[in-house]
MIKESE-896680 format. One record per residue (C-alpha): residue number from 1; residue in one letter; chain; x, y, z. Coordinates in steps of 0.001 Angstrom, whole numbers. Last residue first. Example, Ala and Ser with C-alpha at 12.3 -4.5 7.8 and 13.67 -1.06 7.14 Angstrom:
// residues 2
+-----+------+------+---------+---------+---------+
! pos ! code ! unit !      c1 !      c2 !      c3 !
+-----+------+------+---------+---------+---------+
!   2 !    S !    A !   13670 !   -1060 !    7140 !
!   1 !    A !    A !   12300 !   -4500 !    7800 !
+-----+------+------+---------+---------+---------+
END
This chain:
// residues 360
+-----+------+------+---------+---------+---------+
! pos ! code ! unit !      c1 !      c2 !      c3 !
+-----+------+------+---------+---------+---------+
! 360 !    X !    A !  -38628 !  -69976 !   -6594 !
! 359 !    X !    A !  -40508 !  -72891 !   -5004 !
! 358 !    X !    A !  -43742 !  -73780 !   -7023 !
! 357 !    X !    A !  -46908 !  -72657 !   -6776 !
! 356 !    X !    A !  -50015 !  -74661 !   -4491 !
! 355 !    X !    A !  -53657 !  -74017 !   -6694 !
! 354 !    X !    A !  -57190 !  -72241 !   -5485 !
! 353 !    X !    A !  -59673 !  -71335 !   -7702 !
! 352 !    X !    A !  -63107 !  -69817 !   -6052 !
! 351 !    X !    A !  -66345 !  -69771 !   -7580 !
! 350 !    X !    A !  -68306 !  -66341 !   -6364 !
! 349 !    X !    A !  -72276 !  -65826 !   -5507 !
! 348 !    X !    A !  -71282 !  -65146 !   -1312 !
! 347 !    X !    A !  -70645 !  -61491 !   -1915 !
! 346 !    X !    A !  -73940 !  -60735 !   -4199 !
! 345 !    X !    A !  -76000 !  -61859 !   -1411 !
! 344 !    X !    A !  -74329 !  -59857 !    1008 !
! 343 !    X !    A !  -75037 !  -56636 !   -1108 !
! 342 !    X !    A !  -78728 !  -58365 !   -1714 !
! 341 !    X !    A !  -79094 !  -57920 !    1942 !
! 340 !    X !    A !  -79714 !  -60647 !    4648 !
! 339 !    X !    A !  -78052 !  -63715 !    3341 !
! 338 !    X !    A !  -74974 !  -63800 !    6109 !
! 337 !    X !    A !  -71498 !  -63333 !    5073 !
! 336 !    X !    A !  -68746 !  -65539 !    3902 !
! 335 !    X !    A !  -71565 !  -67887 !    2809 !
! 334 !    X !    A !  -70279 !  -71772 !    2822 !
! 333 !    X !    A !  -73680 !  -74158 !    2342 !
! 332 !    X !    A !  -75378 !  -72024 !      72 !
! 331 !    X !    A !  -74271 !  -74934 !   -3232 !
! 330 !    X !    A !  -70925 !  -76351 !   -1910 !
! 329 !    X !    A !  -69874 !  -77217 !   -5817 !
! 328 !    X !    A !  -66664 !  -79096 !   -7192 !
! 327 !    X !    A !  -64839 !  -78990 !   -9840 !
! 326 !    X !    A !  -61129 !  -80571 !   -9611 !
! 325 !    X !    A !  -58253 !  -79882 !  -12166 !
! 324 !    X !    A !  -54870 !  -81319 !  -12401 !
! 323 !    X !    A !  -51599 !  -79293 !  -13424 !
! 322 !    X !    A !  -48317 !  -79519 !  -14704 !
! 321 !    X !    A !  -49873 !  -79600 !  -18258 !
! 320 !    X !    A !  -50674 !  -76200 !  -19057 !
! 319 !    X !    A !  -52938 !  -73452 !  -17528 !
! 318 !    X !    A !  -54402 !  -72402 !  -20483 !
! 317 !    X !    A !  -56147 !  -75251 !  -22213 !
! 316 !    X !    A !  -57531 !  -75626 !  -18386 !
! 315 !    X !    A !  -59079 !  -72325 !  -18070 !
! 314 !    X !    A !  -61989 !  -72075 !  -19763 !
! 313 !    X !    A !  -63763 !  -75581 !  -19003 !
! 312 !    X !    A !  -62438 !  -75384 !  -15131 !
! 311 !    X !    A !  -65014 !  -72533 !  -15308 !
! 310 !    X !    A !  -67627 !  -74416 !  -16768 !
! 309 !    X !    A !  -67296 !  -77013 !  -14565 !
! 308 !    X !    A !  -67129 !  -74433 !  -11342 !
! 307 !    X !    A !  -70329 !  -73246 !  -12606 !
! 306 !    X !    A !  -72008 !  -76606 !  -12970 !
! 305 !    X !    A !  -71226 !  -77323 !   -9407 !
! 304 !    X !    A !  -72236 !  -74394 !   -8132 !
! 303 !    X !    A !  -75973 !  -74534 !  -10472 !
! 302 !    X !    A !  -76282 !  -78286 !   -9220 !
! 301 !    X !    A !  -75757 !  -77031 !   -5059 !
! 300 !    X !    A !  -78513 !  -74103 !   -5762 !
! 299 !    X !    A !  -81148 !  -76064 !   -7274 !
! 298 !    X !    A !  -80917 !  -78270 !   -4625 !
! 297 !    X !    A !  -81198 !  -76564 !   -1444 !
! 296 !    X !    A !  -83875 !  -75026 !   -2866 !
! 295 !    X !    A !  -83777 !  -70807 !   -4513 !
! 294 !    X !    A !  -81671 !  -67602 !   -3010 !
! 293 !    X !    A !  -79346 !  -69197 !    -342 !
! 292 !    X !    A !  -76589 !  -67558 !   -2100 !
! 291 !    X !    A !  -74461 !  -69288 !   -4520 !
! 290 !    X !    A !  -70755 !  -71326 !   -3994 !
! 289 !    X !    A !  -68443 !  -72753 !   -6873 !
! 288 !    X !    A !  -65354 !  -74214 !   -5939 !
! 287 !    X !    A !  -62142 !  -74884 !   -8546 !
! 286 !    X !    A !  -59154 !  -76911 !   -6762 !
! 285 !    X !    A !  -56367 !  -76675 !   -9133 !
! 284 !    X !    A !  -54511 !  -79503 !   -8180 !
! 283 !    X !    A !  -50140 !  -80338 !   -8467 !
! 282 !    X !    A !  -48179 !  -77422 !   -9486 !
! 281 !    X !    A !  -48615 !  -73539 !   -9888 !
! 280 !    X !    A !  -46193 !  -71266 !  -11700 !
! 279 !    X !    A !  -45996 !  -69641 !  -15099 !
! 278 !    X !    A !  -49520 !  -72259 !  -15899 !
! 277 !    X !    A !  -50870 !  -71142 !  -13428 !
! 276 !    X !    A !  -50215 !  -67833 !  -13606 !
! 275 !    X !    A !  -51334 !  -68022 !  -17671 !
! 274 !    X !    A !  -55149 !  -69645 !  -16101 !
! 273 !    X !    A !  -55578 !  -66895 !  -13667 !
! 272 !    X !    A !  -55056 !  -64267 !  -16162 !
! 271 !    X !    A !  -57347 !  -66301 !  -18987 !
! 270 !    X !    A !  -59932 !  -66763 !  -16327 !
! 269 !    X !    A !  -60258 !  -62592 !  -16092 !
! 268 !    X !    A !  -60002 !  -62191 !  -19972 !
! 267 !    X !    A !  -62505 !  -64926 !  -20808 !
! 266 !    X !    A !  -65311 !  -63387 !  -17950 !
! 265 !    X !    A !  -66008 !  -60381 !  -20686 !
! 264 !    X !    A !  -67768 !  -63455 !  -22760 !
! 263 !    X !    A !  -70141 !  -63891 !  -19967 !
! 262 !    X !    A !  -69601 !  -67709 !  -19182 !
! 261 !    X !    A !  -72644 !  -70095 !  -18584 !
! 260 !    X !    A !  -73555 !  -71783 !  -15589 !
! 259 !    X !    A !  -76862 !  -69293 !  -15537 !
! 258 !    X !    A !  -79144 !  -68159 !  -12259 !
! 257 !    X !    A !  -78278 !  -64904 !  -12644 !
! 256 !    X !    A !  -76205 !  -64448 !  -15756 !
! 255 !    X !    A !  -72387 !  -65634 !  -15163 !
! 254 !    X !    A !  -68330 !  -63999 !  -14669 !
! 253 !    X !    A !  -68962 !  -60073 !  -13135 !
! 252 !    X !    A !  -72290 !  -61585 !  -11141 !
! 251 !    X !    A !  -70058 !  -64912 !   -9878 !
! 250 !    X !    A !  -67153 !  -62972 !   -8423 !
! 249 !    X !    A !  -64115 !  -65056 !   -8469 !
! 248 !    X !    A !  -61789 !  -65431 !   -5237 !
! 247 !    X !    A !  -58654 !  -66523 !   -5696 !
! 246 !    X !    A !  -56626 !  -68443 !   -3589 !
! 245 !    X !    A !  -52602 !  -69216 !   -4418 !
! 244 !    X !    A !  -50475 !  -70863 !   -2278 !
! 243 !    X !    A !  -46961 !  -71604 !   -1521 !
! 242 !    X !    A !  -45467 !  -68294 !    -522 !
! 241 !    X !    A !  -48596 !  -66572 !     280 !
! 240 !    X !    A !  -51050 !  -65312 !   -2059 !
! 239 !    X !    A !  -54793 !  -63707 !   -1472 !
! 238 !    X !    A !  -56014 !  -62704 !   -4357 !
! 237 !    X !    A !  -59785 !  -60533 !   -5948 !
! 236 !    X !    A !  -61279 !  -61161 !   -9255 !
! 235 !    X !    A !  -63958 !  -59852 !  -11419 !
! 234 !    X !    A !  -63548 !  -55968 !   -9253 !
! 233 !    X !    A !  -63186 !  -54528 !  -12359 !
! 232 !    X !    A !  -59722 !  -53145 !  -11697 !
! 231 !    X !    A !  -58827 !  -56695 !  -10461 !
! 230 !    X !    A !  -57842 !  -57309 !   -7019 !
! 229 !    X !    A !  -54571 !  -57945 !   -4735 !
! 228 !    X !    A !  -53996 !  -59140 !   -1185 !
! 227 !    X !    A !  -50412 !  -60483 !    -428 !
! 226 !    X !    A !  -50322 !  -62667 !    2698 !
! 225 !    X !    A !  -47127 !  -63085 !    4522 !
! 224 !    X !    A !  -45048 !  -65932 !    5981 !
! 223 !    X !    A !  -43101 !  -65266 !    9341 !
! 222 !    X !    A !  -40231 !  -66207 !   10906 !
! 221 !    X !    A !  -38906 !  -65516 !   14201 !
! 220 !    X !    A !  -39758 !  -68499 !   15693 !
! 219 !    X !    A !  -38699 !  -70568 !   12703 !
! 218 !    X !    A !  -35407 !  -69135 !   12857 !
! 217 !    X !    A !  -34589 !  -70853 !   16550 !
! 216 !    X !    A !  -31448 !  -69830 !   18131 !
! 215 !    X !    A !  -28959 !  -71517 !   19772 !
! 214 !    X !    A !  -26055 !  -71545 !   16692 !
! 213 !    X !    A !  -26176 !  -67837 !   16741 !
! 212 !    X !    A !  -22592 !  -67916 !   18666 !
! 211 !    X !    A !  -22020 !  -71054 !   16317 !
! 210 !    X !    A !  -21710 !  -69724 !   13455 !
! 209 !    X !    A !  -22387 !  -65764 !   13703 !
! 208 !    X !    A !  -22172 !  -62906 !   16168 !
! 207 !    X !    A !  -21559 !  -59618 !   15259 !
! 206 !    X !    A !  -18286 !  -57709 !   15768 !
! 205 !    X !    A !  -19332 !  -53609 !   15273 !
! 204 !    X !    A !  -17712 !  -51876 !   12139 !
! 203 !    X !    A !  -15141 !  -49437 !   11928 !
! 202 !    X !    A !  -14645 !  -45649 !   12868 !
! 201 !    X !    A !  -16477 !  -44474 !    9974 !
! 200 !    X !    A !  -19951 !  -44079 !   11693 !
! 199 !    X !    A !  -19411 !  -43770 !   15415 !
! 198 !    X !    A !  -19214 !  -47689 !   17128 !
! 197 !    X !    A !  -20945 !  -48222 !   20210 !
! 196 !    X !    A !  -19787 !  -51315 !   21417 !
! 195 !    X !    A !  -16034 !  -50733 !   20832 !
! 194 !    X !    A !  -14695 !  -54253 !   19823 !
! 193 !    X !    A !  -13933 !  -52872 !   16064 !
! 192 !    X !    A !  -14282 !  -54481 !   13027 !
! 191 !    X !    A !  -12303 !  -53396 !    9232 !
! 190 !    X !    A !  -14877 !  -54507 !    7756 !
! 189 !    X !    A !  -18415 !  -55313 !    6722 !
! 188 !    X !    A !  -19457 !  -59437 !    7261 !
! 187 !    X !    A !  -20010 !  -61171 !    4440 !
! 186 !    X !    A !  -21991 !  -61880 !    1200 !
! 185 !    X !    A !  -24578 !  -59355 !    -122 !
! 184 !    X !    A !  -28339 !  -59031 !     -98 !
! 183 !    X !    A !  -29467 !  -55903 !   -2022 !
! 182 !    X !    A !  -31633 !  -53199 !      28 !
! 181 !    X !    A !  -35317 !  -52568 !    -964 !
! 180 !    X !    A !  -36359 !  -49324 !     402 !
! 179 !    X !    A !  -35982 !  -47422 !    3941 !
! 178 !    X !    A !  -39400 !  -48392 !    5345 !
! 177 !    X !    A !  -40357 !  -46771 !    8924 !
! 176 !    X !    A !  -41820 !  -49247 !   11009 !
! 175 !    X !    A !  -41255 !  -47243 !   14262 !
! 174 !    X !    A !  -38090 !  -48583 !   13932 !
! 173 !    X !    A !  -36286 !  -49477 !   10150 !
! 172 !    X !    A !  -38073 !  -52181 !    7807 !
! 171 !    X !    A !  -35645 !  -53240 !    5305 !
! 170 !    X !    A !  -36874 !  -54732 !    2043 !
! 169 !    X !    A !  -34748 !  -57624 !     683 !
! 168 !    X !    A !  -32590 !  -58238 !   -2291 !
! 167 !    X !    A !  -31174 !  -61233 !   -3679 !
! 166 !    X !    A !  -32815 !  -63981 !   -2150 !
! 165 !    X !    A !  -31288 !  -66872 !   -4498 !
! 164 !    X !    A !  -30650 !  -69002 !   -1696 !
! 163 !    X !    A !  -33166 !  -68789 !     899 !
! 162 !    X !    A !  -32325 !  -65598 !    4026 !
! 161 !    X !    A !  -30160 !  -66897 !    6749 !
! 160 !    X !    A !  -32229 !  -66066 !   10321 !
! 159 !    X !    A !  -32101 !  -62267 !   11288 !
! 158 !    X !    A !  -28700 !  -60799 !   13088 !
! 157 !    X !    A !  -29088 !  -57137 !   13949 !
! 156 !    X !    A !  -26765 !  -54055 !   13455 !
! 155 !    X !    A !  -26129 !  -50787 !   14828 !
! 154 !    X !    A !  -24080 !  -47841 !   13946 !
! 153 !    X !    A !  -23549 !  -44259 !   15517 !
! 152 !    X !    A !  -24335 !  -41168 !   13803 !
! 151 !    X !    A !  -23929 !  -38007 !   15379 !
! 150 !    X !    A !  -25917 !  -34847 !   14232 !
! 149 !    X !    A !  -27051 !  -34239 !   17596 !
! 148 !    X !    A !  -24999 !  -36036 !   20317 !
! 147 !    X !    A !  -25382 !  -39799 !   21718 !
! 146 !    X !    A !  -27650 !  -42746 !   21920 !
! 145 !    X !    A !  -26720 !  -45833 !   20219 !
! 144 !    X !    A !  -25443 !  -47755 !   22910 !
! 143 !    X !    A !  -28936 !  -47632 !   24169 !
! 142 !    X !    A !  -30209 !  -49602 !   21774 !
! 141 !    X !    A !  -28810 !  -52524 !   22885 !
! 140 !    X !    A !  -27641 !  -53872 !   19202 !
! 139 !    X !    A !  -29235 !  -57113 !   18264 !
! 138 !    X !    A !  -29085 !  -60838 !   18823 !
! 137 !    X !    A !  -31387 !  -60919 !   21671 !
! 136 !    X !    A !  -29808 !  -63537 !   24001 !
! 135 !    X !    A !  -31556 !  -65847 !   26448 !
! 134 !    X !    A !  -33803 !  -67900 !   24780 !
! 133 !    X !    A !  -31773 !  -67902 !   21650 !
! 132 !    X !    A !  -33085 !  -64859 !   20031 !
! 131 !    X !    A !  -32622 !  -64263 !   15874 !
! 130 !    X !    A !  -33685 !  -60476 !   14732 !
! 129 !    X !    A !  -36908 !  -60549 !   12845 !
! 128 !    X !    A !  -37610 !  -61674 !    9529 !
! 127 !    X !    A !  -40908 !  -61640 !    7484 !
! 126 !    X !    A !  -41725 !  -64296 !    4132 !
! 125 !    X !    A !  -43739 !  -63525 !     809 !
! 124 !    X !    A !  -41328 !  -64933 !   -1360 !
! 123 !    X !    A !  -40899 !  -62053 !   -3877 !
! 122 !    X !    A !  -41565 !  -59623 !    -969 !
! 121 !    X !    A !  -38737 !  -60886 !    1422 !
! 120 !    X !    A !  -39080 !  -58618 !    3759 !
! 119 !    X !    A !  -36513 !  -57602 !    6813 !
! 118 !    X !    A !  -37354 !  -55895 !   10119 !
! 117 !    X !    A !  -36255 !  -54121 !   12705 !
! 116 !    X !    A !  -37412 !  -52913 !   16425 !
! 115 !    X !    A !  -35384 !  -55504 !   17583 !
! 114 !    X !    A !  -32523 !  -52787 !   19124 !
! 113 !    X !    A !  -32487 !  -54992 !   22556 !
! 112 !    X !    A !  -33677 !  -52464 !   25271 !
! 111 !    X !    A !  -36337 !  -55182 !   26721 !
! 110 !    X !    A !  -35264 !  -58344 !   26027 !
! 109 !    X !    A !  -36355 !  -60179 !   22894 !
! 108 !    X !    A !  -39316 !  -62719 !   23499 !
! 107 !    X !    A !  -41671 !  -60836 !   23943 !
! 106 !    X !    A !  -41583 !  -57036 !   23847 !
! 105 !    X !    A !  -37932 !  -54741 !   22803 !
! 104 !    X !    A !  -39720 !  -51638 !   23549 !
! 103 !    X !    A !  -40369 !  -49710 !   20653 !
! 102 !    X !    A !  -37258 !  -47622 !   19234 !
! 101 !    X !    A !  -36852 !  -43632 !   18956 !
! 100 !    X !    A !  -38128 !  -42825 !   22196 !
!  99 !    X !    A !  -35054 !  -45224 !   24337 !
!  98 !    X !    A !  -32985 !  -44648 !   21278 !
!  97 !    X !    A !  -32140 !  -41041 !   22799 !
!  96 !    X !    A !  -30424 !  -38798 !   20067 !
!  95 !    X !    A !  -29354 !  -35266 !   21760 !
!  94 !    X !    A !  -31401 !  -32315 !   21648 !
!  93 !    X !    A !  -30197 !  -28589 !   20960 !
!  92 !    X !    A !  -30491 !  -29661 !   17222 !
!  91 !    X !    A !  -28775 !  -30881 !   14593 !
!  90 !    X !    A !  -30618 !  -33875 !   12782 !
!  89 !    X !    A !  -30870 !  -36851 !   15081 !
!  88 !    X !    A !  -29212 !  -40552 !   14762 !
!  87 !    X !    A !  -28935 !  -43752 !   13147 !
!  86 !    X !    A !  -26376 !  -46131 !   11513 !
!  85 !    X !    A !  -27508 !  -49345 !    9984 !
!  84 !    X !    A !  -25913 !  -53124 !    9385 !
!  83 !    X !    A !  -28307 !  -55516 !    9234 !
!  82 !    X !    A !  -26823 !  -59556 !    9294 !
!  81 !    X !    A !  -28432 !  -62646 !    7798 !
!  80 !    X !    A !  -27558 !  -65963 !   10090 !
!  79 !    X !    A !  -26251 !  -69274 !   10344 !
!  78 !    X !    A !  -22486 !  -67904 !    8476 !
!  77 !    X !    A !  -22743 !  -64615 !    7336 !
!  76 !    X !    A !  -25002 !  -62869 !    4842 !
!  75 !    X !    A !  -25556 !  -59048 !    4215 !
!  74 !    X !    A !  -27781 !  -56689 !    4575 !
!  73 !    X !    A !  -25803 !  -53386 !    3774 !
!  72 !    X !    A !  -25136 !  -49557 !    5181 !
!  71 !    X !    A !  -29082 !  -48222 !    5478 !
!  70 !    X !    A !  -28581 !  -44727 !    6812 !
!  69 !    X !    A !  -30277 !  -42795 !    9231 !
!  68 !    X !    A !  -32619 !  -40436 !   10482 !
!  67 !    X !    A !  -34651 !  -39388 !   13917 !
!  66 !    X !    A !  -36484 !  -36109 !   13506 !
!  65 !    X !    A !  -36261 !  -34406 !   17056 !
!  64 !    X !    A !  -40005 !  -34741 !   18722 !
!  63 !    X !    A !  -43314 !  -32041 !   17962 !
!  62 !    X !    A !  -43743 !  -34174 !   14686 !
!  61 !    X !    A !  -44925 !  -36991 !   17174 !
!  60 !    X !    A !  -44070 !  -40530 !   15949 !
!  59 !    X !    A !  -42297 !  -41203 !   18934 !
!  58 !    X !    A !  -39400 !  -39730 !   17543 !
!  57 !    X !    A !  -39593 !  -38422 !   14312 !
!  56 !    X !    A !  -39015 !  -40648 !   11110 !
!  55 !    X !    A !  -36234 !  -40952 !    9086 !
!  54 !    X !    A !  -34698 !  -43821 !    6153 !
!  53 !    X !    A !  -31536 !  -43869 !    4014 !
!  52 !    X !    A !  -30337 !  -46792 !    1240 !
!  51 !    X !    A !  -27593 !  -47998 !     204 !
!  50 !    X !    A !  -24709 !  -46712 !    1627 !
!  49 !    X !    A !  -21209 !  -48422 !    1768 !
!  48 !    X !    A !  -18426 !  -46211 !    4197 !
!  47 !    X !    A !  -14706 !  -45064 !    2277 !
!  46 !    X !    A !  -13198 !  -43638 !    4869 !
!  45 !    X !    A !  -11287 !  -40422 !    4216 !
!  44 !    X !    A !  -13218 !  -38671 !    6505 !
!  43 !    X !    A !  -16469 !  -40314 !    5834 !
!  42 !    X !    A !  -16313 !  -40263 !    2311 !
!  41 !    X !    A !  -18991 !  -42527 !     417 !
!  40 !    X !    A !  -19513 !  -45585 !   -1225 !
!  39 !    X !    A !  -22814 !  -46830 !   -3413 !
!  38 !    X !    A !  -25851 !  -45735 !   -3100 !
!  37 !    X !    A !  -27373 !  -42115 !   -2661 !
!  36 !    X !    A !  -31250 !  -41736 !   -2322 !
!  35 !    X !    A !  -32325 !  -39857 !   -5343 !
!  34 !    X !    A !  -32645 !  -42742 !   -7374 !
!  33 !    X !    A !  -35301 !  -44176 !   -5096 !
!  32 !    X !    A !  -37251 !  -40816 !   -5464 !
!  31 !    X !    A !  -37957 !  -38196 !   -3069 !
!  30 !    X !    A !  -41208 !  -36887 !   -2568 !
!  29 !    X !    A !  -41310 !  -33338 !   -1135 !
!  28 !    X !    A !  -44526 !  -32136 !     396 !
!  27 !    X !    A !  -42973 !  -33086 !    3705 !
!  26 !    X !    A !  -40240 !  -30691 !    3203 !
!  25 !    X !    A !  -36577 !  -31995 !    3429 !
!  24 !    X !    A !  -35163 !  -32396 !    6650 !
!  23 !    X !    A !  -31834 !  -31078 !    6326 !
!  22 !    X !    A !  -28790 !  -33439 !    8373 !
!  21 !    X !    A !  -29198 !  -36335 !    6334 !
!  20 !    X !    A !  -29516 !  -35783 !    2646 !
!  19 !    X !    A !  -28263 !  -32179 !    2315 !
!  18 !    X !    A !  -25584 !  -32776 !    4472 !
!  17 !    X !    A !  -24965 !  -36061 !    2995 !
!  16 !    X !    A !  -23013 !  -35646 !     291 !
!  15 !    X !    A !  -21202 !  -32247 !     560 !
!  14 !    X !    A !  -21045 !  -32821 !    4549 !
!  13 !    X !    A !  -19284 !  -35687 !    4350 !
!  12 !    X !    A !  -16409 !  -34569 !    1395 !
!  11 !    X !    A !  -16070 !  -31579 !    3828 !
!  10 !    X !    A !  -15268 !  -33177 !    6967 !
!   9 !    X !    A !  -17687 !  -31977 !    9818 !
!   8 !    X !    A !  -20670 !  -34419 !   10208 !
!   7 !    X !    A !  -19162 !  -35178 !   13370 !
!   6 !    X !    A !  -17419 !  -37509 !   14938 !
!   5 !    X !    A !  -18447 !  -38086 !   18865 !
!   4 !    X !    A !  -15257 !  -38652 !   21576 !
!   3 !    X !    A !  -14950 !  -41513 !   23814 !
!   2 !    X !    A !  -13444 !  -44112 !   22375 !
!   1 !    X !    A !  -13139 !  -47372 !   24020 !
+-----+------+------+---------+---------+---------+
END
């Protein structure tokens, strides 16, 4: 095992990255995504993949060394998805301890594993974490990576094999730093060394795969995500996950109190659900209208169900033929908040469309 540190001395290094890495830039300076190098650089005279770059201070506490790193590929392997990194600190009279720089590993990963990482499908709405078998935490111990200022040192993390046709993710760094969307490639990086903590440019840690991985569970450590979006005019607001699709309709932007029938500025906001319906959704469209507890019991359950009608009425010609439509009304029965302000009273008047989407 080696025991000396590389550092950022070689000149064709140091003109790339110096700037980049070793600097901090200004925190009123944005950098753009095509500002962050990709691509293959010079470590002295090896030729290293970089695509992407991420820092954050230590702890979180601007008074701590500014932690920073490169992204060096995601990339798949047999049974599993594998990150490849390399972090350190700027120079400074402080070396780089992973101990502040990473959480604690927490349940179920051990305690120094390096699990503080994350990948994000955002098209398909689905989290990874690093694979654990019960026993094994299928990431770099973080303290291998601690070492000198202005050292980098590489770790990695196995996460559960991403879908086919993933073909980029978003990598989530410690501290939940974001370094960027990252593409998803196939195999391992070479040449591989068995030195456990490997100095950037000296080769590439062995990771396990196949049947070393074999143990763990990839349900456990995945996780499907909600996307929240709304409407400029607050008509509609989203909530998506990977194979569902509920949206919530506000009732004052689409009818006239007490009326089942359409504004004609409603057509615009039913048309948009209607065309991503019919780019996407399958089986029933399940359309529910609700109303406040303003009025009977009865008055209020025929005016939901004639307001879901009418909007299953406007949307159906657009949504295509892969679909069915239900109506149905709940009346006052199903507030999201309690009647006692017109504010909440306004909340619960909505008809809400939800429909399953296809696999991508």
């Amino acid at each position: 095992m080696h025991q000396h540190d590389r550092r950022f001395g070689a000149r064709a290094w140091g003109v790339v990255l110096a700037g980049l890495l070793l600097v901090p830039a200004p925190a009123a300076a944005a950098q753009t995504r095509d500002e962050v190098p990709r691509g293959v650089v010079d470590v002295d005279g090896v030729e290293v993949p970089v695509h992407a770059r991420f820092s954050f201070r230590q702890r979180i506490n601007n008074e701590h060394p500014l932690v920073s790193g490169l992204v060096h590929g995601v990339r798949r392997v047999p049974g599993g998805t594998v990150l490849y990194y390399s972090i350190g600190v700027a120079s400074s009279e402080q070396s780089f301890s992973p101990y502040y720089a990473f959480r604690d590993g927490g349940p179920p990963y051990e305690l120094n594993a390096g699990a503080d990482v994350t990948l994000v499908d955002t098209a398909g709405l689905r989290a990874y974490q690093p694979l654990y078998d019960g026993r094994t935490t299928f990431a770099v111990n973080r303290h291998d990576l601690g070492g000198s200022s202005g050292v980098l040192r590489v770790g990695w993390a196995v996460f559960p094999e991403l879908p086919d046709g993933v073909d980029a993710v978003q990598v989530v760094m410690p501290r939940g730093t974001s370094a960027g969307e990252v593409p998803v490639e196939e195999g391992a990086l070479e040449p591989t060394t068995d030195e456990t903590a490997v100095v950037l440019g000296e080769g590439w840690p062995k990771v396990p795969q196949g049947d070393e991985i074999a143990g763990a569970d990839p349900a456990s450590v995945t996780f499907d995500l909600v996307r929240r979006t709304g409407s400029v005019d607050g008509a509609a607001a989203v909530e998506e996950t990977a194979e569902e699709v509920a949206v919530t309709l506000d009732a004052n932007v689409l009818f006239d109190k007490s009326s089942a029938d359409l504004r004609p500025e409603a057509q615009r906001a039913l048309a948009d659900v209607a065309a991503d319906i019919a780019a996407r959704g399958t089986g029933e469209v399940v359309v529910v209208g609700h109303t406040d507890d303003d009025g009977s019991d009865a008055s209020n359950q025929v005016l939901s169900e004639q307001r879901a009608a009418s909007v299953v009425a406007a949307m159906q010609p657009g949504a295509g033929g892969a679909v069915t439509f239900r109506a149905e009304g709940r009346g006052e029965a199903e507030p999201v908040v309690p009647n006692d302000s017109p504010e909440n009273m306004q909340l619960n008047r909505r008809v809400t469309v939800t429909y399953q989407v296809r696999e991508k």
